[in-house]
C-alpha positions in Angstrom: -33.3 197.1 211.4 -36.1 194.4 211.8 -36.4 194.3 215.2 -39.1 192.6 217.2 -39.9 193.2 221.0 -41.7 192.4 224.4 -41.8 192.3 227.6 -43.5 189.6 229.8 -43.5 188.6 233.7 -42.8 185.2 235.7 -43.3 184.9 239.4 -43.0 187.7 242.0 -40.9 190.3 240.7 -39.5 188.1 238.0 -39.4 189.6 234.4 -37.8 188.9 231.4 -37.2 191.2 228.0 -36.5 189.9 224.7 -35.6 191.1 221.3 -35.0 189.6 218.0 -33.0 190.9 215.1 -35.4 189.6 212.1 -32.5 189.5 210.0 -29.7 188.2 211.8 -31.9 185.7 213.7 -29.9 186.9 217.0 -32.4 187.3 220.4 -31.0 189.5 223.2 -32.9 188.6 226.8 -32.7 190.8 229.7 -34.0 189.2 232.9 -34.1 189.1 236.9 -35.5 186.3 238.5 -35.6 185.1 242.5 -35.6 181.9 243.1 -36.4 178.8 240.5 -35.5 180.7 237.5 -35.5 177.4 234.9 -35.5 173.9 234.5 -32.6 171.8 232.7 -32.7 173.1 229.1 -30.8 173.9 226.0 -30.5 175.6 223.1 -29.3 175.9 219.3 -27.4 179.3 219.4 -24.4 179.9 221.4 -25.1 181.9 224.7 -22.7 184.2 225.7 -23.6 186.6 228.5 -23.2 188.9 231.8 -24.6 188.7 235.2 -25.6 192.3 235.8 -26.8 192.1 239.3 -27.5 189.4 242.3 -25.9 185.7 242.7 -26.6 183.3 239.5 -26.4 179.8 240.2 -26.9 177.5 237.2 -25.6 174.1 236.5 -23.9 173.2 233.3 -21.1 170.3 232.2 -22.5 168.3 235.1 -21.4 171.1 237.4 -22.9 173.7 239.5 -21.7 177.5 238.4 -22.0 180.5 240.3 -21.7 183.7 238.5 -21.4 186.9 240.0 -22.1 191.0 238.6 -18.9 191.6 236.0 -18.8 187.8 235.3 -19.0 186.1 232.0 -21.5 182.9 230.7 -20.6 181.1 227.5 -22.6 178.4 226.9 -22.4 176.2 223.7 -25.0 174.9 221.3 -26.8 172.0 223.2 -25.2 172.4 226.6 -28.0 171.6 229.2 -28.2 174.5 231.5 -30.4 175.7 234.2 -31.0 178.5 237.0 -31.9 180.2 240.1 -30.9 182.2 242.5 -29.5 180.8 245.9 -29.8 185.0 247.6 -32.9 186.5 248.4 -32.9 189.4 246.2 -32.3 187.8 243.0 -30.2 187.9 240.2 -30.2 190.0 236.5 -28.4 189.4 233.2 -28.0 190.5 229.7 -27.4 187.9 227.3 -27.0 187.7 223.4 -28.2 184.2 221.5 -26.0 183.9 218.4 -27.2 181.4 215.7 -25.0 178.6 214.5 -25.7 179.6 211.0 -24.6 183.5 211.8 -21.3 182.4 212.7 -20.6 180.4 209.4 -22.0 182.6 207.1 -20.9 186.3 208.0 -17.3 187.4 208.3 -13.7 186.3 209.2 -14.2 187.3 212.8 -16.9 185.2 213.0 -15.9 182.6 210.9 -12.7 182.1 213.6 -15.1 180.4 215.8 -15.8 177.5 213.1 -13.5 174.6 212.6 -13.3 174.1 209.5 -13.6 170.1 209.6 -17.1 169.7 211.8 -18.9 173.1 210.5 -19.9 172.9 214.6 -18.2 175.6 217.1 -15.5 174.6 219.5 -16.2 174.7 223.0 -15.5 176.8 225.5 -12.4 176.4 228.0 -14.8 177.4 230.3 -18.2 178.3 231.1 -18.0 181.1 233.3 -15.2 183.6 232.4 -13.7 186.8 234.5 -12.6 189.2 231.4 -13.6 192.5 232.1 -12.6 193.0 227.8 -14.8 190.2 226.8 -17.7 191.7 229.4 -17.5 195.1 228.3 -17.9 193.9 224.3 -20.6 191.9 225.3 -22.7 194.8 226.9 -21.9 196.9 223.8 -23.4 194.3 221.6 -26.3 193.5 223.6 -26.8 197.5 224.0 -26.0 197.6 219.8 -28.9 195.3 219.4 -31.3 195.5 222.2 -31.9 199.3 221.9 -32.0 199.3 218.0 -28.8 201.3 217.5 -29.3 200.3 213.7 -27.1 198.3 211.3 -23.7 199.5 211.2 -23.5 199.2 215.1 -25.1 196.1 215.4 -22.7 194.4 212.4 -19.7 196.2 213.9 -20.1 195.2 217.9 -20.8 191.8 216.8 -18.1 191.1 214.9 -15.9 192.4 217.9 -17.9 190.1 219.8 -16.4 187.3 217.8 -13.0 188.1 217.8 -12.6 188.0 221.9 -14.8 184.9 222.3 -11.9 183.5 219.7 -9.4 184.0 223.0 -12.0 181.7 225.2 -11.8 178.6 222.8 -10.3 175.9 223.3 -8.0 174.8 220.5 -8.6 172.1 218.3 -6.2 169.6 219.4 -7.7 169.8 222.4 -11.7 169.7 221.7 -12.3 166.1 221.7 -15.9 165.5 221.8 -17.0 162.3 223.4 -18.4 159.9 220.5 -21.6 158.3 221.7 -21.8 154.8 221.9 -23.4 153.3 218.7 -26.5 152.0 220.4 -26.9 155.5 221.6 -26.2 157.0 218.4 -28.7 155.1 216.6 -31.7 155.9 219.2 -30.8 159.7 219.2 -30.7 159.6 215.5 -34.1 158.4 215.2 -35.3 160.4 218.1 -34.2 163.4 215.5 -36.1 161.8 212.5 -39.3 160.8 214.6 -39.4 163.8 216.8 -43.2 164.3 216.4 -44.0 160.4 216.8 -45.1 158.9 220.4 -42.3 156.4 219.8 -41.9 153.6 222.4 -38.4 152.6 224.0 -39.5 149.0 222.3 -38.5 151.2 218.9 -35.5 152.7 219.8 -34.4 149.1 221.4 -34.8 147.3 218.0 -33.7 150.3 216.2 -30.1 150.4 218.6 -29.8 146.5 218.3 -29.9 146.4 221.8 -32.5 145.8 224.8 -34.4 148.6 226.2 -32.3 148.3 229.7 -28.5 148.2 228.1 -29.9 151.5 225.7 -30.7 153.2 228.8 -28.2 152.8 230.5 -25.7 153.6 227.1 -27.8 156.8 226.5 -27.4 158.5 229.9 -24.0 157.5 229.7 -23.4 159.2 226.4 -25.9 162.2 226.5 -26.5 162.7 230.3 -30.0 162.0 229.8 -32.6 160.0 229.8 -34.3 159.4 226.0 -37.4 160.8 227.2 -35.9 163.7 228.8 -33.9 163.9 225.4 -37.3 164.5 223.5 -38.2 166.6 225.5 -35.5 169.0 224.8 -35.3 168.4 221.4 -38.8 169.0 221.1 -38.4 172.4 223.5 -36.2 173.5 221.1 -37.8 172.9 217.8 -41.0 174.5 219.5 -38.7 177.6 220.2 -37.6 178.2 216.4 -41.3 177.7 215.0 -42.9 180.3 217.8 -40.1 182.9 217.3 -41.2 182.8 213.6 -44.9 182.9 214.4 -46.2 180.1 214.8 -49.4 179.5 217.2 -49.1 177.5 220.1 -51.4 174.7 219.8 -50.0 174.3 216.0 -46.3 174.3 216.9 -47.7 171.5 220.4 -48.6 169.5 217.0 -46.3 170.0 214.7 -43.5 168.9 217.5 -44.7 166.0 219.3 -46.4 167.9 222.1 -49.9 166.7 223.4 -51.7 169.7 223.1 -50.8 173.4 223.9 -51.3 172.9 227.7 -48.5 170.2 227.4 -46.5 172.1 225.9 -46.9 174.8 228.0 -45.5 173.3 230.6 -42.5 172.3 229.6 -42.0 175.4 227.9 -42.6 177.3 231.0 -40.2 175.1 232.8 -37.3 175.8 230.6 -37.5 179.1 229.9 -39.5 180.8 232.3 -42.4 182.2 230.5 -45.5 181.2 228.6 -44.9 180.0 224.5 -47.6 182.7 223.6 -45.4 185.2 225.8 -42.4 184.2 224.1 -44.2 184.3 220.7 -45.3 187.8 221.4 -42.3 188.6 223.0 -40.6 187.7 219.3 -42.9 189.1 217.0 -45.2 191.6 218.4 -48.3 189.4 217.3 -50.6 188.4 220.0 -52.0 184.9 220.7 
């Protein structure tokens, strides 16, 4: 079934298992943390989860969350996100990363969660959901997947998967994306091209048509964040792809705008709660 997997350890207590289906590209993490869990982060594939255990605090949509054991997490493609636990004894969860692509390219079940104008999923209605259903087909295909029941489960429990997240979307006339101000929109869009570059707020002023205090001010307004803080995630996530495909650390620091491999380190560490060469191994089985 191409499956790769690991094992690797945070703070105290903390620990976090991952898997990855080589040939869906979808990860399954298992994890209990106390405490910090991670920084503000986000990711490519849509998130949809189950708190197992404990209190989960996490902000998302500019709002704090609080999940509790039964509970379900659906988190969208790029929604900043974080984590921790406001109880002593911690919290676990079980959560399944679905790539974009996946849901385009397989079957009508999944295809239900594309609109067929953007090619992007529509959101959530919320983030945190109490559907016992949708919980329960979640921890089948995480189970499907994580403990390598083989092919037929994995394609059947996913597709089931899909159809009940179907009942959590909001419907099209009423996903309205904000459109970014143009200033904005020009500096992220060069922030994407130039990802690797050191570039200067002097270069996204000029390229935005605006001065550097009025783009600031535009881009937090639009994206929540600030340009740098921007590049950072898009640069967390890029480093993400190329490690779960192999890639060495201090390469993958280069080849995404990182300093070194310390620096990206971390960052790394600070988003996701363990080390890139951790997560690396944890995808692949191939040691730093």
């Amino acid at each position: 079934m191409g499956q790769t997997a690991g094992q690797a350890t945070g703070g105290k207590d903390d620990w976090v298992t991952v898997r990855r289906d080589a040939e869906t590209g979808i990860e399954t993490i298992r994890a209990h943390f106390r405490g910090h869990a991670y920084d503000l982060h986000d990711h490519d594939e849509l998130l949809v989860g189950v708190t197992e255990q404990g209190v989960q605090a996490f902000r998302c949509r500019r709002r704090l969350h609080t999940s509790v054991p039964g509970r379900v997490i659906l988190i969208e493609p790029g929604e900043a996100h974080d984590g921790h636990s406001p109880e002593e004894d911690g919290f676990t969860y079980a959560m399944l990363y679905l790539p974009v692509p996946l849901l385009s390219a397989r079957g009508d079940a999944l295809r239900s969660l594309m609109p067929r104008a953007t090619g992007l999923p529509l959101g959530f209605r919320d983030t945190l959901a109490d559907d016992p259903g949708l919980a329960a087909t979640i921890r089948t295909a995480f189970l499907a997947l994580h403990q390598r029941e083989g092919r037929l489960a994995r394609d059947l429990s996913v597709d089931r998967l899909a159809a009940r997240l179907a009942g959590h979307l909001e419907q099209p006339e009423d996903h309205r994306p904000l459109r970014p101000g143009r200033a904005a929109a020009l500096a992220r869009d060069l922030l994407h091209a130039r990802m690797a570059e050191d570039v200067g707020l002097d270069e996204l002023s000029a390229a935005a048509g605006v001065d550097r205090f009025r783009l600031n001010r535009a881009f937090r307004a639009a994206f929540g964040l600030s340009p740098h803080a921007y590049l950072v995630r898009l640069r967390l996530r890029a480093a993400r792809r190329r490690l779960a495909e192999g890639g060495a650390p201090a390469l993958v620091a280069a080849e995404v705008g990182f300093a070194d491999q310390s620096h990206l380190g971390r960052w790394f560490r600070r988003a996701y709660g363990l080390t890139p060469a951790a997560y690396r191994d944890l995808c692949t089985n191939v040691p730093d």
